[in-house]
DOPAVO-409508 format. One line per field, with one value per atom (N, C-alpha, C): residue in one letter; x, y, z; residue number from 1. Coordinates in Angstrom, 1 decimal, decimal comma. Each point is the difference from the previous one (the first is absolute). Example, Ala and Ser with C-alpha at 12.3 -4.5 7.8 and 13.67 -1.06 7.14 Angstrom:
2
res <- A|A|A|S|S|S .
x <- 13,2|-0,9|0,9|-0,4|0,9|-0,8 .
y <- -5,7|1,2|1,2|1,1|1,1|1,1 .
z <- 7,8|0,0|0,0|-0,7|0,0|0,8 .
n <- 1|1|1|2|2|2 .
//
This chain:
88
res <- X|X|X|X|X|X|X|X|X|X|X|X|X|X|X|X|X|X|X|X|X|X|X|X|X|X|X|X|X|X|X|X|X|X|X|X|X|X|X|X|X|X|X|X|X|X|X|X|X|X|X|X|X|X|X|X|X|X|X|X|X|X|X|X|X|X|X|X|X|X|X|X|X|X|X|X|X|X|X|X|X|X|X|X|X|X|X|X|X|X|X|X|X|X|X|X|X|X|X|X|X|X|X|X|X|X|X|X|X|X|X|X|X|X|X|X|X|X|X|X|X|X|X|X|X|X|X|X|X|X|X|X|X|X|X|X|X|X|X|X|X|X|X|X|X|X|X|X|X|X|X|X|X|X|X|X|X|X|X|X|X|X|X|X|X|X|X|X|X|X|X|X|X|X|X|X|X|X|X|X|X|X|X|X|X|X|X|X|X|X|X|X|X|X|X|X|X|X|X|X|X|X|X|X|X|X|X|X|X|X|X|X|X|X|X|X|X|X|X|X|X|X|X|X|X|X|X|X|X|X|X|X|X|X|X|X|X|X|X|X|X|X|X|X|X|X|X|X|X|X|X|X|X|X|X|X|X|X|X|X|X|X|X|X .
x <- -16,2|0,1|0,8|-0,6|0,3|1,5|1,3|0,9|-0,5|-1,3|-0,7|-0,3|-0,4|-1,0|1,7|1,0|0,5|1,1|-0,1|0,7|-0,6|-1,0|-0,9|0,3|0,1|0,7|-1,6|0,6|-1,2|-0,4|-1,1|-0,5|0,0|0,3|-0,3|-0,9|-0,8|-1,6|0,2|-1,4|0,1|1,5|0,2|0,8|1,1|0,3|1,4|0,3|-0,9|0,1|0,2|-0,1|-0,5|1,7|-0,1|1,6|0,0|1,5|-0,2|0,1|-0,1|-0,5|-1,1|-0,7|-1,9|-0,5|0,9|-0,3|0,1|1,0|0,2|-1,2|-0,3|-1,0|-1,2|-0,3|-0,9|-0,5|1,1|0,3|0,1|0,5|-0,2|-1,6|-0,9|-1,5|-0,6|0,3|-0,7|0,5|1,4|-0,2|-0,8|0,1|-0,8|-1,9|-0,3|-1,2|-0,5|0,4|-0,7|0,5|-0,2|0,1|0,8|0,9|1,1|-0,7|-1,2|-0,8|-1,9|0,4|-0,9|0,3|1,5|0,7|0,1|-0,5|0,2|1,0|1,0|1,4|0,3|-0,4|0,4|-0,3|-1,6|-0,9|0,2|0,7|-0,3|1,4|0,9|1,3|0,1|-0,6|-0,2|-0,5|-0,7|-0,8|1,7|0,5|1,4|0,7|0,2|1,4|-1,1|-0,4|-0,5|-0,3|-0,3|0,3|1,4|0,9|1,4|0,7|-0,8|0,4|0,0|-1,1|-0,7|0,3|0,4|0,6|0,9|0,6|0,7|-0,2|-1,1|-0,1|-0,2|-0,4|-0,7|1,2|1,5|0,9|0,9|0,9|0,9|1,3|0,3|1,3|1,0|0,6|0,8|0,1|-1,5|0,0|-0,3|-0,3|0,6|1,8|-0,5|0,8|0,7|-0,8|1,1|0,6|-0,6|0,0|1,5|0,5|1,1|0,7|0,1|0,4|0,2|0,9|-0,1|0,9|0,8|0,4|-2,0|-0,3|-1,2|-1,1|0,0|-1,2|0,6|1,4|0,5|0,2|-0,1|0,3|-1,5|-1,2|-1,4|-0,6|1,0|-0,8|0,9|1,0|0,2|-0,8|-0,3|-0,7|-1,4|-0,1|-1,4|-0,3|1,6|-0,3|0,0|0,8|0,1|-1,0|-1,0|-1,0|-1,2|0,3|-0,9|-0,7|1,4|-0,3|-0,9|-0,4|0,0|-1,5|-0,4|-2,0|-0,8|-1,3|-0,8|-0,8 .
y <- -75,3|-0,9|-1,2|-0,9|-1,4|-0,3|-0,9|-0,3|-0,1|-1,2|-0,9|1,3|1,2|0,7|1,1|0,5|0,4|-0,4|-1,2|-1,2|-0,5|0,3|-0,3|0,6|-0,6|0,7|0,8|0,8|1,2|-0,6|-0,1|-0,3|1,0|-0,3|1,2|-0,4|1,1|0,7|0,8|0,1|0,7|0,6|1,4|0,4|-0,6|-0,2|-0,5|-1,6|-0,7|-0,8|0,0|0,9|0,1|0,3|-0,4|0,6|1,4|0,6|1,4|0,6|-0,4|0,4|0,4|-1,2|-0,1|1,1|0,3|1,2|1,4|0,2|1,2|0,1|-1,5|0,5|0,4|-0,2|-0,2|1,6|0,5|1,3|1,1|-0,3|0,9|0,1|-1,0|0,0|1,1|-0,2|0,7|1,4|0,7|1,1|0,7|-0,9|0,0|-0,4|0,3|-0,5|1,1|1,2|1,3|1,0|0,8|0,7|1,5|0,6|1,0|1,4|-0,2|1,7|-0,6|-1,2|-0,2|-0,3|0,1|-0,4|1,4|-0,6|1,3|0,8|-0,9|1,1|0,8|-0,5|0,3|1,7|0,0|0,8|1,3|-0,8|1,1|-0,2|1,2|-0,2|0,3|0,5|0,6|-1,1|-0,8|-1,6|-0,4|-0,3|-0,9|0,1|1,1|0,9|-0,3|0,1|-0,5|-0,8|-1,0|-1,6|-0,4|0,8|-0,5|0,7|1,0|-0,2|-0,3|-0,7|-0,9|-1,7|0,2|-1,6|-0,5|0,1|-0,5|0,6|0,3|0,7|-1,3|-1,0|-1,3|-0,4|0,2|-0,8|0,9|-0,6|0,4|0,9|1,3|0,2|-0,7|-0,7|-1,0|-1,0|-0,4|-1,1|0,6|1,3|0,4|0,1|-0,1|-0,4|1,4|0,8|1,6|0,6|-0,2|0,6|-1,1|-1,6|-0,3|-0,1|-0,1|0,6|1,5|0,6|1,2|0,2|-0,8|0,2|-0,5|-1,4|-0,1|0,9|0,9|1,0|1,2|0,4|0,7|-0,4|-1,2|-0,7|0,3|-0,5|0,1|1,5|0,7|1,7|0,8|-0,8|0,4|-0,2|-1,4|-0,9|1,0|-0,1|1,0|1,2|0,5|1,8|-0,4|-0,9|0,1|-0,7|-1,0|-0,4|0,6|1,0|0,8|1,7|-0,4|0,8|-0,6|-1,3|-0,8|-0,1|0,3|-0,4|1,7|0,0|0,6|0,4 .
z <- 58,2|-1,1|0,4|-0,8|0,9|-1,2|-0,1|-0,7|-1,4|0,1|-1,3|-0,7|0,1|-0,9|-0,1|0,2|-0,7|-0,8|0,6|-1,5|-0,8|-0,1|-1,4|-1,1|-1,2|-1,3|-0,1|-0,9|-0,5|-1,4|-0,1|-1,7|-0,4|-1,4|-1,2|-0,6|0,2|-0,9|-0,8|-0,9|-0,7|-1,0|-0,4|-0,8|0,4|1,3|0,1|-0,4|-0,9|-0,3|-1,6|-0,5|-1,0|-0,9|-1,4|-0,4|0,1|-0,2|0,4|-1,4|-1,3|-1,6|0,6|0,1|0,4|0,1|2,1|0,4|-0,3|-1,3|-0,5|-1,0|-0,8|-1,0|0,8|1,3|0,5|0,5|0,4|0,3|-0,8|-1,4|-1,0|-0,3|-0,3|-0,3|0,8|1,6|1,1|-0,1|-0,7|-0,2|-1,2|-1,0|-1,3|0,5|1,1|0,1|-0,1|0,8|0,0|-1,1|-0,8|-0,6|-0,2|0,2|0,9|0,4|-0,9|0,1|1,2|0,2|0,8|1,1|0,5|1,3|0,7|1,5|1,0|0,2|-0,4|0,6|-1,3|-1,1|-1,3|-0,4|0,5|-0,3|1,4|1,4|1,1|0,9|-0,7|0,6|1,3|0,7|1,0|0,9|-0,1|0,8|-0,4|-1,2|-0,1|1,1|-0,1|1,2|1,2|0,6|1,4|0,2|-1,1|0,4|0,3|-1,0|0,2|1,2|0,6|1,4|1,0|0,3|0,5|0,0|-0,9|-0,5|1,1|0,6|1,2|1,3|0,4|1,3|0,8|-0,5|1,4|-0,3|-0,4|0,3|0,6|1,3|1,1|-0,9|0,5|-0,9|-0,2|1,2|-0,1|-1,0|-0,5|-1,0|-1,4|-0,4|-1,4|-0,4|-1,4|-0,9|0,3|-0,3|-0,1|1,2|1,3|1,4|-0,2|-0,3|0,2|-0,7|-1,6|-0,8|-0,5|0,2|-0,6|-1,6|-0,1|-1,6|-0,8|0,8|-1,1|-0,5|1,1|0,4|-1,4|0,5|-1,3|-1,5|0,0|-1,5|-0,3|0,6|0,0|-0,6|0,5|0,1|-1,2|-0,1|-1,6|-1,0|-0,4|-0,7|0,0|1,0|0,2|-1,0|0,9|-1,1|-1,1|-0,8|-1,5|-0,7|0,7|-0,2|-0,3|0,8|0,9|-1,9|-0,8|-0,8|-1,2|0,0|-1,2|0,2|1,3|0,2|-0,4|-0,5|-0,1|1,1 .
n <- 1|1|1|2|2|2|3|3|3|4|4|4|5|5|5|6|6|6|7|7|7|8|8|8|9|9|9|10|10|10|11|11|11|12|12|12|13|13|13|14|14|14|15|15|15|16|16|16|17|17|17|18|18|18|19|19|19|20|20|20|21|21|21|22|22|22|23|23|23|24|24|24|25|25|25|26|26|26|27|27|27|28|28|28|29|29|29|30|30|30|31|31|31|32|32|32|33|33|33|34|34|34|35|35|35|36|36|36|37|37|37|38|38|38|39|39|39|40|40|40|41|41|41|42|42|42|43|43|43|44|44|44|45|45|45|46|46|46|47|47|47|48|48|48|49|49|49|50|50|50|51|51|51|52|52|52|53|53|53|54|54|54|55|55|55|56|56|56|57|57|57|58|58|58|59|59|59|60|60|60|61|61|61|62|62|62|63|63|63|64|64|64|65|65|65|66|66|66|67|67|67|68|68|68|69|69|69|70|70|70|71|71|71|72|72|72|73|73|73|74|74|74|75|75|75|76|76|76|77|77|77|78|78|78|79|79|79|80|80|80|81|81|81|82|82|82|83|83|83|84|84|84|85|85|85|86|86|86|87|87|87|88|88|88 .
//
Protein backbone atom coordinates (compact mmCIF):
# COMPACT_ATOMS: atom_id res chain seq x y z
CA UNK A 1 0.00 0.00 0.00
CA UNK A 2 1.18 3.12 -1.22
CA UNK A 3 1.24 6.31 1.87
CA UNK A 4 -1.81 8.25 -0.36
CA UNK A 5 -4.36 5.34 0.13
CA UNK A 6 -3.79 4.76 3.85
CA UNK A 7 -4.16 8.38 4.61
CA UNK A 8 -7.28 8.65 3.10
CA UNK A 9 -10.11 9.51 5.48
CA UNK A 10 -12.78 6.75 5.35
CA UNK A 11 -16.33 7.96 4.29
CA UNK A 12 -19.35 7.19 6.13
CA UNK A 13 -22.11 5.26 4.41
CA UNK A 14 -24.95 4.17 5.00
CA UNK A 15 -26.14 3.59 8.81
CA UNK A 16 -23.16 5.12 10.00
CA UNK A 17 -24.35 8.19 8.80
CA UNK A 18 -27.39 8.09 9.98
CA UNK A 19 -28.58 9.61 13.74
CA UNK A 20 -28.19 6.94 16.18
CA UNK A 21 -32.37 7.60 17.47
CA UNK A 22 -32.85 6.75 13.59
CA UNK A 23 -30.87 3.72 14.00
CA UNK A 24 -32.56 2.28 16.99
CA UNK A 25 -36.01 3.16 15.43
CA UNK A 26 -34.70 1.46 12.54
CA UNK A 27 -33.74 -1.61 14.39
CA UNK A 28 -36.67 -2.02 16.55
CA UNK A 29 -39.03 -2.28 13.12
CA UNK A 30 -36.64 -5.16 11.76
CA UNK A 31 -37.26 -7.00 14.95
CA UNK A 32 -40.92 -6.33 14.74
CA UNK A 33 -40.86 -7.49 11.11
CA UNK A 34 -41.05 -11.20 11.73
CA UNK A 35 -43.49 -12.51 13.99
CA UNK A 36 -41.96 -14.49 17.39
CA UNK A 37 -43.81 -17.88 16.52
CA UNK A 38 -42.59 -17.66 12.95
CA UNK A 39 -38.93 -17.18 13.80
CA UNK A 40 -36.44 -20.03 13.53
CA UNK A 41 -34.80 -19.90 16.65
CA UNK A 42 -37.96 -19.19 18.40
CA UNK A 43 -39.77 -22.30 17.20
CA UNK A 44 -36.24 -24.77 17.16
CA UNK A 45 -34.09 -24.42 20.23
CA UNK A 46 -31.96 -26.87 19.24
CA UNK A 47 -30.85 -24.94 15.53
CA UNK A 48 -30.56 -21.74 18.36
CA UNK A 49 -27.96 -23.48 20.52
CA UNK A 50 -25.87 -24.57 17.49
CA UNK A 51 -25.92 -21.54 15.93
CA UNK A 52 -24.77 -19.97 19.07
CA UNK A 53 -22.03 -22.24 18.99
CA UNK A 54 -20.90 -21.70 16.03
CA UNK A 55 -21.15 -18.10 16.25
CA UNK A 56 -17.51 -17.39 16.75
CA UNK A 57 -15.65 -20.21 15.28
CA UNK A 58 -14.17 -18.01 12.07
CA UNK A 59 -12.86 -15.76 14.67
CA UNK A 60 -9.12 -16.41 16.29
CA UNK A 61 -9.38 -17.19 20.18
CA UNK A 62 -7.21 -14.49 20.85
CA UNK A 63 -9.70 -11.93 19.41
CA UNK A 64 -12.85 -13.02 21.44
CA UNK A 65 -14.28 -11.14 23.96
CA UNK A 66 -14.50 -14.09 26.47
CA UNK A 67 -11.20 -16.16 25.61
CA UNK A 68 -9.65 -12.38 26.99
CA UNK A 69 -12.00 -11.35 29.17
CA UNK A 70 -12.81 -13.71 31.83
CA UNK A 71 -14.86 -11.54 34.48
CA UNK A 72 -17.07 -10.69 31.07
CA UNK A 73 -17.54 -14.24 29.97
CA UNK A 74 -18.74 -14.73 33.78
CA UNK A 75 -20.96 -11.65 34.16
CA UNK A 76 -22.38 -13.05 30.60
CA UNK A 77 -23.10 -16.63 31.98
CA UNK A 78 -24.94 -15.38 34.82
CA UNK A 79 -27.20 -13.17 32.98
CA UNK A 80 -27.61 -16.15 30.92
CA UNK A 81 -28.77 -18.65 33.68
CA UNK A 82 -31.26 -16.16 35.11
CA UNK A 83 -32.42 -15.32 31.69
CA UNK A 84 -32.27 -18.49 30.79
CA UNK A 85 -35.52 -19.11 33.15
CA UNK A 86 -37.83 -16.38 31.66
CA UNK A 87 -37.97 -18.03 27.81
CA UNK A 88 -40.45 -20.79 26.71
Amino acid sequence: MTEEVRDKPKIMRGFAVIDPERRKEIARMGGKAVPAEKRTFARDREKARLAGMNGGSNVPAEKRAFSTNKELASEAGRKGGSARNTMK
